[in-house]
C-alpha positions as CSV (number, residue, x, y, z in Angstrom):
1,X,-8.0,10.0,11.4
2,X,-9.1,11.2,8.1
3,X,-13.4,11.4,7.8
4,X,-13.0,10.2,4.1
5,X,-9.9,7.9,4.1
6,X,-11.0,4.7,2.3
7,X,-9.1,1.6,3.2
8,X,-9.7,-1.4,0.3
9,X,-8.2,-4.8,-0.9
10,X,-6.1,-3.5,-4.3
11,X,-6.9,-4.4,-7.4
12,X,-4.8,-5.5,-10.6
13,X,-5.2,-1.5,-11.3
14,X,-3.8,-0.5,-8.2
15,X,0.1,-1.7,-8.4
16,X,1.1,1.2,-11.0
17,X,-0.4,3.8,-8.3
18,X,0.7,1.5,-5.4
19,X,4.5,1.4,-6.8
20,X,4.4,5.2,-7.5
21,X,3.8,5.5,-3.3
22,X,6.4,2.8,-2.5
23,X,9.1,4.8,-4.6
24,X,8.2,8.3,-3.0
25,X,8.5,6.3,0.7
26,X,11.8,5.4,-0.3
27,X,10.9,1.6,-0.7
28,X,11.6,-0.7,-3.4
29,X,9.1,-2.4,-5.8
30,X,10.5,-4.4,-8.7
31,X,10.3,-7.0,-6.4
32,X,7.0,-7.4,-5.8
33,X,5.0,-10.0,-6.9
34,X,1.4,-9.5,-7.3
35,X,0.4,-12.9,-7.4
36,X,1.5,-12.9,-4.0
37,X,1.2,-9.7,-2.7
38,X,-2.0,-9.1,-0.5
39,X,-2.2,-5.6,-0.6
40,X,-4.8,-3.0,1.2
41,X,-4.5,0.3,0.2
42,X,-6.0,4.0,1.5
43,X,-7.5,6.3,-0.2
44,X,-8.0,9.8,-0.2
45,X,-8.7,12.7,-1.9
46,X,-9.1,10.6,-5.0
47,X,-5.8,8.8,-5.0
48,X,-3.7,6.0,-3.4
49,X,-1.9,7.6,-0.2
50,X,-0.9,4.2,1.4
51,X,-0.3,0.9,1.1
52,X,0.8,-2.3,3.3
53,X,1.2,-5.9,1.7
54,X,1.6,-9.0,3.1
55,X,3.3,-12.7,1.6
56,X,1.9,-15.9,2.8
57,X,4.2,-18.6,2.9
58,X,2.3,-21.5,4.0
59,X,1.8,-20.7,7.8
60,X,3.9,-17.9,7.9
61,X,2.9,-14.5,6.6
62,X,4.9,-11.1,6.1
63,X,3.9,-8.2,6.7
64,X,6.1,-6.1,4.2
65,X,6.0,-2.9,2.5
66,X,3.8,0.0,4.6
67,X,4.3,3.0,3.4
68,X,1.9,6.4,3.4
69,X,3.1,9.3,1.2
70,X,4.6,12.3,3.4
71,X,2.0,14.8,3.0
72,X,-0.6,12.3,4.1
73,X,1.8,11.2,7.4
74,X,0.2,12.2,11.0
75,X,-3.1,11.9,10.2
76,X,-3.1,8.8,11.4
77,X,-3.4,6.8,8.1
């Protein structure tokens, strides 16, 4: 793993940077609600590389939308 990877709760700030790395990964996020969303993001090298949200539907939660830009892949991010 990466010595100064940074993994955090987002913040309302986060979703333009956190749609920008669901795009390059090839996912889809004009679906996304953030009132919904519970998103933790990584950081490194003073930017988002990664993301993974989850929905919670009463007792039910979904685990959707993990993605980690390619040049940040394998490093065990």
């Amino acid at each position: 793993m990466t010595r100064d990877l940074r993994i955090r709760a987002a913040q309302p700030a986060d979703w333009p940077a956190i749609a920008e790395v669901l795009e390059a990964c090839g996912l889809a996020s004009d679906d996304l609600d953030p009132s919904l969303a519970l998103f933790h993001i990584a950081v490194l090298d003073g930017g988002i590389v990664g993301c993974a949200g989850a929905e919670g539907y009463g007792d039910t939660v979904v685990v959707r939308s993990v993605a980690v830009l390619p040049p940040y892949r394998d490093r065990g991010i």
